[in-house]
Biopython code that builds the backbone (N, CA, C, O; Angstrom):
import numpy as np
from Bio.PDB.StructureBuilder import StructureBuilder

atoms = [
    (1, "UNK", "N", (-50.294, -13.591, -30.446)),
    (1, "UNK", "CA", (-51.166, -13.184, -31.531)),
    (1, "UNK", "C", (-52.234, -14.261, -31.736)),
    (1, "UNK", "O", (-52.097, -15.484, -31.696)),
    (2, "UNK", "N", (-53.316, -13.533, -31.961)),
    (2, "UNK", "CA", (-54.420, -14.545, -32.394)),
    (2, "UNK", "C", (-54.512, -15.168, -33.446)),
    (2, "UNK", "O", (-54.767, -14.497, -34.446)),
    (3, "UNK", "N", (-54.344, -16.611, -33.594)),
    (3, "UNK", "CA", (-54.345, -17.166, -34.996)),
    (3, "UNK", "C", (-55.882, -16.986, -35.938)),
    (3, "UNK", "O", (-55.899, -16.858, -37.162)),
    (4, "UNK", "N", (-56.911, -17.007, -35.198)),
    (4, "UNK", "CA", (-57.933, -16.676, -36.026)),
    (4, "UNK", "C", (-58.274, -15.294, -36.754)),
    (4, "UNK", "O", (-58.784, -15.011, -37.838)),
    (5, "UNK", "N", (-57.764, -14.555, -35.675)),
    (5, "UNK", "CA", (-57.554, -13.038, -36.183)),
    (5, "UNK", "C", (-56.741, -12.682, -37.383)),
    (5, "UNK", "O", (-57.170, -12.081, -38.368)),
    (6, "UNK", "N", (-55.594, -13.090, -37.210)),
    (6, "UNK", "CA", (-54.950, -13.186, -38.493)),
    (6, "UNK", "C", (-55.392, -13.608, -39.613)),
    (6, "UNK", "O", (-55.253, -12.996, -40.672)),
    (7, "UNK", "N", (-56.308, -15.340, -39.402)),
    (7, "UNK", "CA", (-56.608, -15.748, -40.729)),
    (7, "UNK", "C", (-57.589, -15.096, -41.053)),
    (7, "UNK", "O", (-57.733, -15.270, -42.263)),
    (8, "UNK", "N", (-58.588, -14.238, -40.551)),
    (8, "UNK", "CA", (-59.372, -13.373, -41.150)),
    (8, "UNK", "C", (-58.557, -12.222, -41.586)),
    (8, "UNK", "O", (-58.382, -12.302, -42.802)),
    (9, "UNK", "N", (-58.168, -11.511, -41.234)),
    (9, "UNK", "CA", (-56.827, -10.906, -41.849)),
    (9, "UNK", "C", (-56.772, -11.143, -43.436)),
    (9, "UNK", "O", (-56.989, -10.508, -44.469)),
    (10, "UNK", "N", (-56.292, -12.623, -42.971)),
    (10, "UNK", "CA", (-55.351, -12.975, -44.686)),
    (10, "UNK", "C", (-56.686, -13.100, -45.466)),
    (10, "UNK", "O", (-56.653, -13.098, -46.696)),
    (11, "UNK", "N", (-57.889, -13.213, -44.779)),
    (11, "UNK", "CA", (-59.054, -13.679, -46.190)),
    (11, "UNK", "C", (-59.624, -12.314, -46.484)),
    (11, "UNK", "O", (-60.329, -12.152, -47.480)),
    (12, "UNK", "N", (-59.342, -11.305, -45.639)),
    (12, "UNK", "CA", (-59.914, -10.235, -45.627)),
    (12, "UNK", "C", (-59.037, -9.173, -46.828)),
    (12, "UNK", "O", (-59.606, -8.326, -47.516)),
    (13, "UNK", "N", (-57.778, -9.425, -46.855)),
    (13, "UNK", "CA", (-56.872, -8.783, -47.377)),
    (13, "UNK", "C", (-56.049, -9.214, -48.460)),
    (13, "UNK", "O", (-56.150, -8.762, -49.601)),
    (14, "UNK", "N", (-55.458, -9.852, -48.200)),
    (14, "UNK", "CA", (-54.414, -10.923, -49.255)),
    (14, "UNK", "C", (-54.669, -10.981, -50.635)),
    (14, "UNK", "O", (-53.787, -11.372, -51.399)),
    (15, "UNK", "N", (-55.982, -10.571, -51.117)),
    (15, "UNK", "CA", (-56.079, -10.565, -52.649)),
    (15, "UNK", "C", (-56.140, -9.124, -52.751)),
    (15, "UNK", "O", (-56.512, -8.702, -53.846)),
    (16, "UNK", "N", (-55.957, -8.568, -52.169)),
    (16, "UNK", "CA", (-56.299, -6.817, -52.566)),
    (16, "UNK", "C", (-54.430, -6.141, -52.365)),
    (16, "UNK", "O", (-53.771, -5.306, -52.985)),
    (17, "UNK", "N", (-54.186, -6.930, -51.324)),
    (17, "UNK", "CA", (-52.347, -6.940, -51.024)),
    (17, "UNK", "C", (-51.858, -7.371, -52.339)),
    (17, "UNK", "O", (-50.964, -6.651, -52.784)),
    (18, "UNK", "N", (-52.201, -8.327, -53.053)),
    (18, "UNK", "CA", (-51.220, -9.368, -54.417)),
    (18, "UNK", "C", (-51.542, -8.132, -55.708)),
    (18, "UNK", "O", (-50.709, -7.838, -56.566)),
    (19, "UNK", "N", (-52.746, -7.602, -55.618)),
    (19, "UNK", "CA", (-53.062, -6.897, -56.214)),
    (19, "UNK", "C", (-52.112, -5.471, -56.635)),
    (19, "UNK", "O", (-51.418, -5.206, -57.616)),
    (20, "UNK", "N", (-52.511, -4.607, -55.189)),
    (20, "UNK", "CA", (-51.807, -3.844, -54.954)),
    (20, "UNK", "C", (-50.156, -4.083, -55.821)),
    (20, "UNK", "O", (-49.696, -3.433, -56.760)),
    (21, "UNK", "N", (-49.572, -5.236, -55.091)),
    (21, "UNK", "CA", (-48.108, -5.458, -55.206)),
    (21, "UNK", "C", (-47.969, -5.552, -56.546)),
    (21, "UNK", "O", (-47.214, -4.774, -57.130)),
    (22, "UNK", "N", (-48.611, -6.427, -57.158)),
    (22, "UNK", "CA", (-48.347, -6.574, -58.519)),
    (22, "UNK", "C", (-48.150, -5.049, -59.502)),
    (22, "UNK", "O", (-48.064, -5.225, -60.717)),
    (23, "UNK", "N", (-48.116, -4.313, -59.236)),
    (23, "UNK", "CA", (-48.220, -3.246, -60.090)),
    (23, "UNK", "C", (-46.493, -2.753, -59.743)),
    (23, "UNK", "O", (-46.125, -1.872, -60.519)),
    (24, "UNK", "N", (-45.796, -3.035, -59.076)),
    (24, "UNK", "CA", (-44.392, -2.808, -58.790)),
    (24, "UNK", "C", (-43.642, -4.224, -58.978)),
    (24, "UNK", "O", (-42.588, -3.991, -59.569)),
    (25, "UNK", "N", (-43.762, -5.467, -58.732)),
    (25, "UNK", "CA", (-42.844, -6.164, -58.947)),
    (25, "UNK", "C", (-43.736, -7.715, -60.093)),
    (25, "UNK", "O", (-44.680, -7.755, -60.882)),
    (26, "UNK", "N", (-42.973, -8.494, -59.671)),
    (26, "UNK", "CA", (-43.816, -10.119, -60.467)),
    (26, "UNK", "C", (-43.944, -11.054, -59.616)),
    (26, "UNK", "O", (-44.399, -12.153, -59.930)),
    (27, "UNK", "N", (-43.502, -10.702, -58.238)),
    (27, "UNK", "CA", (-43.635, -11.775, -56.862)),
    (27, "UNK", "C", (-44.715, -11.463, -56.104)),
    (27, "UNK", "O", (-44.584, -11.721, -54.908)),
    (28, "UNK", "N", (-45.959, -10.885, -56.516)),
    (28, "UNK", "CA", (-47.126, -10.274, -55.373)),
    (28, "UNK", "C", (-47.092, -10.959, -54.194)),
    (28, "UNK", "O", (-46.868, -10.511, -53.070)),
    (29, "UNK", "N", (-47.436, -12.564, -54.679)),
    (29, "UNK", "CA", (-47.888, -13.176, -53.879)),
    (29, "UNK", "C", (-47.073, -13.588, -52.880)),
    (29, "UNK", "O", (-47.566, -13.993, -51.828)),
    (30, "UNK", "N", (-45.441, -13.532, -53.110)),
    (30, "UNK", "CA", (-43.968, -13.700, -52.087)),
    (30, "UNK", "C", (-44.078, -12.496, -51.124)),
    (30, "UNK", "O", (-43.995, -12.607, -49.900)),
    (31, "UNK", "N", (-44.238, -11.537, -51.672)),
    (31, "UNK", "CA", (-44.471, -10.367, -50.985)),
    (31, "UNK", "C", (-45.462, -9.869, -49.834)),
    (31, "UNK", "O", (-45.263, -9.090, -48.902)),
    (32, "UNK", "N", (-46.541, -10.551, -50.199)),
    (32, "UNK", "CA", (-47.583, -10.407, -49.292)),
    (32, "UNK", "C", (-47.322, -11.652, -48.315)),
    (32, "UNK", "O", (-47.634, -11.365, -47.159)),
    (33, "UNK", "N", (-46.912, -12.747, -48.442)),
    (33, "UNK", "CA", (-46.877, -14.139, -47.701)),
    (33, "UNK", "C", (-45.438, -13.200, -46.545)),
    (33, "UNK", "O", (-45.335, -13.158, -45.319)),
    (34, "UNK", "N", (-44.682, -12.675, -47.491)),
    (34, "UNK", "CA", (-43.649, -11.713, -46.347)),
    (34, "UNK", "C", (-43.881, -11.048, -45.451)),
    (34, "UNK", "O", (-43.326, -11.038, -44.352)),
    (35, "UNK", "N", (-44.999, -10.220, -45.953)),
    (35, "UNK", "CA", (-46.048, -9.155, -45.112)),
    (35, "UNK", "C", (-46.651, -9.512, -43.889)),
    (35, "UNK", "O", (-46.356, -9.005, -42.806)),
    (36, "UNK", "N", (-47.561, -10.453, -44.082)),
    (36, "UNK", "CA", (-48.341, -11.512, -43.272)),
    (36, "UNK", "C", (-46.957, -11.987, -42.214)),
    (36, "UNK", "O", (-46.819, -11.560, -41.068)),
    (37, "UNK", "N", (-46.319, -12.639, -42.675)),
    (37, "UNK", "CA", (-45.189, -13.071, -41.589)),
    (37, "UNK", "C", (-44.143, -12.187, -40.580)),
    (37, "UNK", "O", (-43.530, -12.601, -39.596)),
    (38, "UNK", "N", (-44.154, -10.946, -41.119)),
    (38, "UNK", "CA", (-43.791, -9.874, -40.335)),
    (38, "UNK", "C", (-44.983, -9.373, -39.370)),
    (38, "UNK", "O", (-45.082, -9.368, -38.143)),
    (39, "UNK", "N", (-45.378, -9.182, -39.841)),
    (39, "UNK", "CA", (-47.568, -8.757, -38.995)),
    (39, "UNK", "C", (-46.891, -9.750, -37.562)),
    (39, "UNK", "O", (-46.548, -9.234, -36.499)),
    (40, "UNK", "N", (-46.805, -11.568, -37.936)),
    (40, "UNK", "CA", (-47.380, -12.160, -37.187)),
    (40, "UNK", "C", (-46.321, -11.959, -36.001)),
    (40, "UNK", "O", (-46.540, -12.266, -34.829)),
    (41, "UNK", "N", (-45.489, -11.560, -36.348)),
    (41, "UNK", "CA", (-43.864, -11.776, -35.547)),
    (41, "UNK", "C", (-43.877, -10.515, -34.617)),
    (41, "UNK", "O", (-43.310, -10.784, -33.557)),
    (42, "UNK", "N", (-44.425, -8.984, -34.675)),
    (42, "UNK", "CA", (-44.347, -8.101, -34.205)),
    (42, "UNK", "C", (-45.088, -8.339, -32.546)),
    (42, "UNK", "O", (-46.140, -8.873, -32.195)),
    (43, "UNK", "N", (-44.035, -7.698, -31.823)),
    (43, "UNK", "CA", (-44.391, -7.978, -30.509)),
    (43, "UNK", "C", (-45.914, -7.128, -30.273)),
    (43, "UNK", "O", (-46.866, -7.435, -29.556)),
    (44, "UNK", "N", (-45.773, -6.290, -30.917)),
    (44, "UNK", "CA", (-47.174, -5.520, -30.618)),
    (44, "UNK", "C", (-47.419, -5.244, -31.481)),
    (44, "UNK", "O", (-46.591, -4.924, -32.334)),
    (45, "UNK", "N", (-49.048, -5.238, -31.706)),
    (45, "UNK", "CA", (-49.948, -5.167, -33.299)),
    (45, "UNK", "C", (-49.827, -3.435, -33.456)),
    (45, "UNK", "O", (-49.690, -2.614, -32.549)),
    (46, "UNK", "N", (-49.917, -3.228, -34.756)),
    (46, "UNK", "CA", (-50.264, -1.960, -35.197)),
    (46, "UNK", "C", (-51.637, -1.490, -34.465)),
    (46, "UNK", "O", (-52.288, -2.080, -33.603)),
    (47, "UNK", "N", (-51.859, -0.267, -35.074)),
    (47, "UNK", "CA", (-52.958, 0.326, -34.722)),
    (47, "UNK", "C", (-53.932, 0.048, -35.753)),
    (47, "UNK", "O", (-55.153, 0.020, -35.598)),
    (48, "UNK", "N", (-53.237, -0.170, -36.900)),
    (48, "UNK", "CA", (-54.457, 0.044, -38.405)),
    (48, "UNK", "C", (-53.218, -1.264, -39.023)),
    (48, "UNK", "O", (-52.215, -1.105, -39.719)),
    (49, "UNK", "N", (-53.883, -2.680, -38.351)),
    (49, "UNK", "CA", (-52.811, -3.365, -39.500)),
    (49, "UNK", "C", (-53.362, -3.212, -40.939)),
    (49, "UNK", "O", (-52.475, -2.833, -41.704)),
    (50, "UNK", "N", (-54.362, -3.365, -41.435)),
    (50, "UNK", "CA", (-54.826, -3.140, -42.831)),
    (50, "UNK", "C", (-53.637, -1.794, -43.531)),
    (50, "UNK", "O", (-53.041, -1.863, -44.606)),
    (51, "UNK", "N", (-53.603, -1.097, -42.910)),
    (51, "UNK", "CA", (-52.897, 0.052, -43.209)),
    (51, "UNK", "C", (-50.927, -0.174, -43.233)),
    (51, "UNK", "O", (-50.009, 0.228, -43.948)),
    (52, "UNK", "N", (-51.005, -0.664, -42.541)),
    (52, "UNK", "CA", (-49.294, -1.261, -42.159)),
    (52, "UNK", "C", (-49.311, -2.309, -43.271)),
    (52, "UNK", "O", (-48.794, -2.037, -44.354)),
    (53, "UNK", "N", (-49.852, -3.428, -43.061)),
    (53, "UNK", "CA", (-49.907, -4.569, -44.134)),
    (53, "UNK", "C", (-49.455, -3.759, -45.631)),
    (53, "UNK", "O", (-48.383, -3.911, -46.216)),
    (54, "UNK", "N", (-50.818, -2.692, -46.134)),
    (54, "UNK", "CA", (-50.396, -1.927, -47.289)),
    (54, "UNK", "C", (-48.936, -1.375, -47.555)),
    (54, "UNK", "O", (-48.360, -1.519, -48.634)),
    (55, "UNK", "N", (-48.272, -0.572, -46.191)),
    (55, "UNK", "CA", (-47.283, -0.012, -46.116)),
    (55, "UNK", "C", (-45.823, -1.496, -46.591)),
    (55, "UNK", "O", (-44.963, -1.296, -47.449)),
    (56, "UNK", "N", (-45.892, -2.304, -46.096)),
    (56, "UNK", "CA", (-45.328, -2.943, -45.432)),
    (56, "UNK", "C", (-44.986, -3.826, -47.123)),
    (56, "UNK", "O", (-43.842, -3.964, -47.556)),
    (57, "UNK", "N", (-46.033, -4.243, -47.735)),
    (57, "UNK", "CA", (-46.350, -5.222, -48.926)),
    (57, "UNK", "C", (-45.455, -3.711, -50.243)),
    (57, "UNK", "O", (-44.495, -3.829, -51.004)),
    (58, "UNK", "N", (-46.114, -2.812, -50.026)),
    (58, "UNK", "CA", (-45.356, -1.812, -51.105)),
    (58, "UNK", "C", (-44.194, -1.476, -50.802)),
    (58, "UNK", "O", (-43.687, -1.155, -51.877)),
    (59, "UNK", "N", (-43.116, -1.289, -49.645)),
    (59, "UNK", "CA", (-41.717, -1.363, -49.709)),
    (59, "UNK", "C", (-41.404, -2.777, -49.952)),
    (59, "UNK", "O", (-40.216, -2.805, -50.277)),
    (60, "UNK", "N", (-41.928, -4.050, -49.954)),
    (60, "UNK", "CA", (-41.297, -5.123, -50.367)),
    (60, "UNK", "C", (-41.448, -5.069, -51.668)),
    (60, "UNK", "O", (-40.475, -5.251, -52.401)),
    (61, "UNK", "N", (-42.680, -4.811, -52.164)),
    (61, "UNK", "CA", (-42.792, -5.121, -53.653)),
    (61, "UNK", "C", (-41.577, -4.281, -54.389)),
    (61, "UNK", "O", (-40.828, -4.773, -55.233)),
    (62, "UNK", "N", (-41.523, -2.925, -53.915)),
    (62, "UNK", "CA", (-40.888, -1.674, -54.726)),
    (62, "UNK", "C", (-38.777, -2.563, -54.709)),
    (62, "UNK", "O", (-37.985, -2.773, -55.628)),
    (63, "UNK", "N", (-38.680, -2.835, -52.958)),
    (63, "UNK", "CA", (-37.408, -3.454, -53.055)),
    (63, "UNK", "C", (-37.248, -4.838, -53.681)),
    (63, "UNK", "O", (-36.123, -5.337, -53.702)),
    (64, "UNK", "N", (-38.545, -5.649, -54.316)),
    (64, "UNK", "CA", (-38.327, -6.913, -55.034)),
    (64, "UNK", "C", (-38.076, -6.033, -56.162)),
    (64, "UNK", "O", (-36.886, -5.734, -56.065)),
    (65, "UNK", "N", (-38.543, -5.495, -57.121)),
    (65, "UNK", "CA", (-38.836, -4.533, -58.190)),
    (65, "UNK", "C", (-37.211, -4.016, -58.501)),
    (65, "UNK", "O", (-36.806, -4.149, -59.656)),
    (66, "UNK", "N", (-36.110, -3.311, -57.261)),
    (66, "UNK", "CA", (-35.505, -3.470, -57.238)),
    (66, "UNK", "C", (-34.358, -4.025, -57.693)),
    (66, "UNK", "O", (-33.602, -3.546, -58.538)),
    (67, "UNK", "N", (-34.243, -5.106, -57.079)),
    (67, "UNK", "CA", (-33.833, -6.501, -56.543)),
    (67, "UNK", "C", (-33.320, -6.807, -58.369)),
    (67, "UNK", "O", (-32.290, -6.802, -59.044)),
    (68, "UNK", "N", (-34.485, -6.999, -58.505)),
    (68, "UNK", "CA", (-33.822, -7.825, -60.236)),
    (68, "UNK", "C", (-34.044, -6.689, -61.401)),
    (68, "UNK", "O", (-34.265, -7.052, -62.556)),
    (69, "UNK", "N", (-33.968, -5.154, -61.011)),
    (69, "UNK", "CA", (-33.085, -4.368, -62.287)),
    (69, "UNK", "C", (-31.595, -4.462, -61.509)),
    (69, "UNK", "O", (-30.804, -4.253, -62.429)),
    (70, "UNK", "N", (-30.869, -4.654, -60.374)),
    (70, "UNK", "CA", (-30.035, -4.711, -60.098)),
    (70, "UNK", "C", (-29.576, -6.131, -60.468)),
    (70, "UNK", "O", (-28.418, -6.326, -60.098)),
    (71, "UNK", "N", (-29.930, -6.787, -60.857)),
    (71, "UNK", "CA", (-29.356, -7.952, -61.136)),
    (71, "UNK", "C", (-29.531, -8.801, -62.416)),
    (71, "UNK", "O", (-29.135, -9.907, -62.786)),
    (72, "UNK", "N", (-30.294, -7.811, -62.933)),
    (72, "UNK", "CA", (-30.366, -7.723, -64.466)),
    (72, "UNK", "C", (-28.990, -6.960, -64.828)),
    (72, "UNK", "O", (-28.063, -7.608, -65.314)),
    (73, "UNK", "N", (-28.881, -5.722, -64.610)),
    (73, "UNK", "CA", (-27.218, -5.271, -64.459)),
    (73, "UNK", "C", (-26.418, -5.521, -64.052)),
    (73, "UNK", "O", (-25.479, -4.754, -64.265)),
    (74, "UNK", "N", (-26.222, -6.385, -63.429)),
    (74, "UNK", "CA", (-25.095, -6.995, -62.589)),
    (74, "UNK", "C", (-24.579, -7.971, -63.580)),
    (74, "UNK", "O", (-23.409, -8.352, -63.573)),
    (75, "UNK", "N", (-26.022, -8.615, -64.956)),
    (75, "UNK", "CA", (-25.059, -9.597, -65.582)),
    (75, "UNK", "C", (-25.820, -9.546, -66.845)),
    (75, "UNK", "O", (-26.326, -10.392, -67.583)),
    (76, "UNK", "N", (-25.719, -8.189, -66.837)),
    (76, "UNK", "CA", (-25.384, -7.847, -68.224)),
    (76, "UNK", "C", (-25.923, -7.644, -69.613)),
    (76, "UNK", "O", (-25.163, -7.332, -70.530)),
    (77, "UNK", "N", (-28.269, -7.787, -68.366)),
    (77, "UNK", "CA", (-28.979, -7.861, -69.295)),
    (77, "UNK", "C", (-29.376, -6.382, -70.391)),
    (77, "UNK", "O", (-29.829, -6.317, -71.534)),
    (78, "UNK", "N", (-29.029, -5.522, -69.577)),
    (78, "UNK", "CA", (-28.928, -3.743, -70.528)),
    (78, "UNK", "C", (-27.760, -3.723, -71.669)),
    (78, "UNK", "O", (-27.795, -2.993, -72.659)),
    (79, "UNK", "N", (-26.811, -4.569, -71.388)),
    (79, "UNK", "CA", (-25.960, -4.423, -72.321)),
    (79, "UNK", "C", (-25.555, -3.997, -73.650)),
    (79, "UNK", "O", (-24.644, -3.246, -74.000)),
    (80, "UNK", "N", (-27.040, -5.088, -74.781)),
    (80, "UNK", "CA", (-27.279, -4.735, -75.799)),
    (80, "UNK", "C", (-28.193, -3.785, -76.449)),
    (80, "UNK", "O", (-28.410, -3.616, -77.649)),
    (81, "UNK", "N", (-28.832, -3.027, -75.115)),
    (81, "UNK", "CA", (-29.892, -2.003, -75.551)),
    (81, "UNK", "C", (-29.533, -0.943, -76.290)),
    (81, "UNK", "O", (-30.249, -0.325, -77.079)),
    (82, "UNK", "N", (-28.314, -0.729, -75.996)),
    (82, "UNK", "CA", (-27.728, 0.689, -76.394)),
    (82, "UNK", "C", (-27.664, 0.296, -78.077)),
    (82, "UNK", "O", (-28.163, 1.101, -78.864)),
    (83, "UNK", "N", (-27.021, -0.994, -78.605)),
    (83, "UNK", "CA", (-26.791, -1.146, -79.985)),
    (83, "UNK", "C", (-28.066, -1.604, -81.237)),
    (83, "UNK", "O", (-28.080, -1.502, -82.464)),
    (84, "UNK", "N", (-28.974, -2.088, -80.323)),
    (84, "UNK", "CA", (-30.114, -2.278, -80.734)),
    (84, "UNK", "C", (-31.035, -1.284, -81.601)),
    (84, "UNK", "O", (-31.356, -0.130, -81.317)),
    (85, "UNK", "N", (-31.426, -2.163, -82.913)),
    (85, "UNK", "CA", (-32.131, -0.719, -83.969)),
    (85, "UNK", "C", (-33.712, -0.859, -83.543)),
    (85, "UNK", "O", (-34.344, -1.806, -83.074)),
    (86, "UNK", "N", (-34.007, 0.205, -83.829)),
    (86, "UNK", "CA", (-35.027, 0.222, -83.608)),
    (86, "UNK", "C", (-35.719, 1.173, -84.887)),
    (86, "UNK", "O", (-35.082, 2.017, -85.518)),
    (87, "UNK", "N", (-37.353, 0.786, -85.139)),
    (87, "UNK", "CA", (-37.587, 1.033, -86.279)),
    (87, "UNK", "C", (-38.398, 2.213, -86.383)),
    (87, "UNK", "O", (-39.082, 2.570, -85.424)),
    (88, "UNK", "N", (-38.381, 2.870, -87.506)),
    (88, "UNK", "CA", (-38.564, 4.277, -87.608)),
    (88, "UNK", "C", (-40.599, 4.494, -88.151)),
    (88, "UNK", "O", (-41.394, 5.420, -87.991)),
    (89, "UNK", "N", (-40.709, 3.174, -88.768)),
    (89, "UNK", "CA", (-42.085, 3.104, -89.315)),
    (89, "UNK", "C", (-42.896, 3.621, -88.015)),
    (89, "UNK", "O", (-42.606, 3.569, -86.820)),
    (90, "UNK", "N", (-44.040, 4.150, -88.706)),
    (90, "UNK", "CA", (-45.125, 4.636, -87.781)),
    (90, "UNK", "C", (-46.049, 4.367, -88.563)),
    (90, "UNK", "O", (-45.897, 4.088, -89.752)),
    (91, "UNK", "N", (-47.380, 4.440, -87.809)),
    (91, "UNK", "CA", (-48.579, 4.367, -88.784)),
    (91, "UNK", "C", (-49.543, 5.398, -88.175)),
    (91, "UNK", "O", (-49.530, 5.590, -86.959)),
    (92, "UNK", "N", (-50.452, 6.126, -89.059)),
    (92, "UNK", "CA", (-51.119, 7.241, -88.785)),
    (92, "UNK", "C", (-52.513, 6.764, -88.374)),
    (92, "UNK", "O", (-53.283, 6.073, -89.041)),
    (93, "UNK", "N", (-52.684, 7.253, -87.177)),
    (93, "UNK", "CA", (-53.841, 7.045, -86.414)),
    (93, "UNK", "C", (-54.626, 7.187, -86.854)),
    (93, "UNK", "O", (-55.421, 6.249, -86.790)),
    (94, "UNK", "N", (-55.156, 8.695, -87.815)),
    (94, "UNK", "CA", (-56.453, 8.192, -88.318)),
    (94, "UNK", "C", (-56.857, 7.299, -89.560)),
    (94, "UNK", "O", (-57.976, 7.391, -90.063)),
    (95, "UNK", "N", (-55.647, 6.214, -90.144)),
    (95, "UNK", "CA", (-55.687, 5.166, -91.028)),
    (95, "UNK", "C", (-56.375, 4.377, -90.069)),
    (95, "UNK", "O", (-57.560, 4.194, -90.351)),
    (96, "UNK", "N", (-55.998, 3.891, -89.085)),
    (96, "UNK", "CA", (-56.377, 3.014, -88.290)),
    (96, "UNK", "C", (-57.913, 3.213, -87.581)),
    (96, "UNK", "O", (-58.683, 2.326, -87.211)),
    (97, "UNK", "N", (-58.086, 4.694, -87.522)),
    (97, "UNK", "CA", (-59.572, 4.474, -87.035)),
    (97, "UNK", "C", (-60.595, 4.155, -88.152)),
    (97, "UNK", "O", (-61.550, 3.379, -88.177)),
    (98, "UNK", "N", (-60.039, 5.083, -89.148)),
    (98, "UNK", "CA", (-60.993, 5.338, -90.247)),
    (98, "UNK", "C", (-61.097, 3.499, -91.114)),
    (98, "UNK", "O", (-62.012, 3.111, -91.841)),
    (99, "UNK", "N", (-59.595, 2.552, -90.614)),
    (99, "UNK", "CA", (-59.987, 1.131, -91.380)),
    (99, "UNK", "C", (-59.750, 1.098, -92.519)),
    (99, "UNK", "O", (-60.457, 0.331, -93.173)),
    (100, "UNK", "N", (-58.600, 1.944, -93.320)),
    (100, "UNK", "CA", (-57.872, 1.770, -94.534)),
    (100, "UNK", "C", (-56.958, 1.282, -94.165)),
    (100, "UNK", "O", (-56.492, 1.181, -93.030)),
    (101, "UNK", "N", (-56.509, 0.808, -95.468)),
    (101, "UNK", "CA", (-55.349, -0.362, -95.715)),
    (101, "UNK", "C", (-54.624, 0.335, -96.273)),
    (101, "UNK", "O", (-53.596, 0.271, -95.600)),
    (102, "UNK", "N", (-54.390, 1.217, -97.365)),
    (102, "UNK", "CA", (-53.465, 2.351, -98.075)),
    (102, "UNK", "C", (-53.107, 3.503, -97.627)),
    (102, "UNK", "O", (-53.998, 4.302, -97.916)),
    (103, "UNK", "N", (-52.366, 3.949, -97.137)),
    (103, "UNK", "CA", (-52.478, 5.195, -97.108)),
    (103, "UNK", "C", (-51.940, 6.608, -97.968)),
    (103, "UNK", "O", (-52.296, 7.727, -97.599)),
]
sb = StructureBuilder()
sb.init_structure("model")
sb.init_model(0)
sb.init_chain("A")
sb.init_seg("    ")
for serial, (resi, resn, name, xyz) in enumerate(atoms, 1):
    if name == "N":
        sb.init_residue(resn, " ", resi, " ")
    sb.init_atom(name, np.array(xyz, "f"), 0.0, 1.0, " ", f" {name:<3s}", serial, name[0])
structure = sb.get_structure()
């Protein structure tokens, strides 16, 4: 693999990849550095790496995303959701547009 090819690659892509990712997990940037390192390792290049890279960065992100609701349950962070109050107040939208304080 061509190392220059790649690093145009990563300048070409890599902020639009962290991007992308971020909308499924909180590791974009682990995810895409994953991406990139699979790319470089494949005996033979894709046809459309831009396109694979995408593919490739959104099953990691979705299985990081994963990753820690499973292990948020595993120890026990849902636990107290179920007993938890929650409050009944609302406030009426058009108080808030209209900019009263009374309603």
């Amino acid at each position: 693999m061509d190392h220059d090819w790649l690093g145009r690659l990563v300048d070409r892509h890599a902020a639009a990849l962290e991007l992308y990712a971020r909308q499924w997990c909180d590791t974009p940037e682990d995810v895409v550095q994953e991406a990139f390192l699979k790319l470089a390792s494949q005996r033979s290049l894709p046809d459309k790496p831009a396109a694979w890279l995408f593919r490739v960065v959104r099953n990691g992100a979705l299985n990081a995303a994963l990753a820690v609701i499973k292990w948020k349950k595993l120890v026990g962070f849902y636990a107290d959701f179920r007993h938890e109050h929650h409050s009944t107040y609302t406030i009426e939208v058009n108080m808030l547009l209209s900019g009263e304080t009374n309603p």
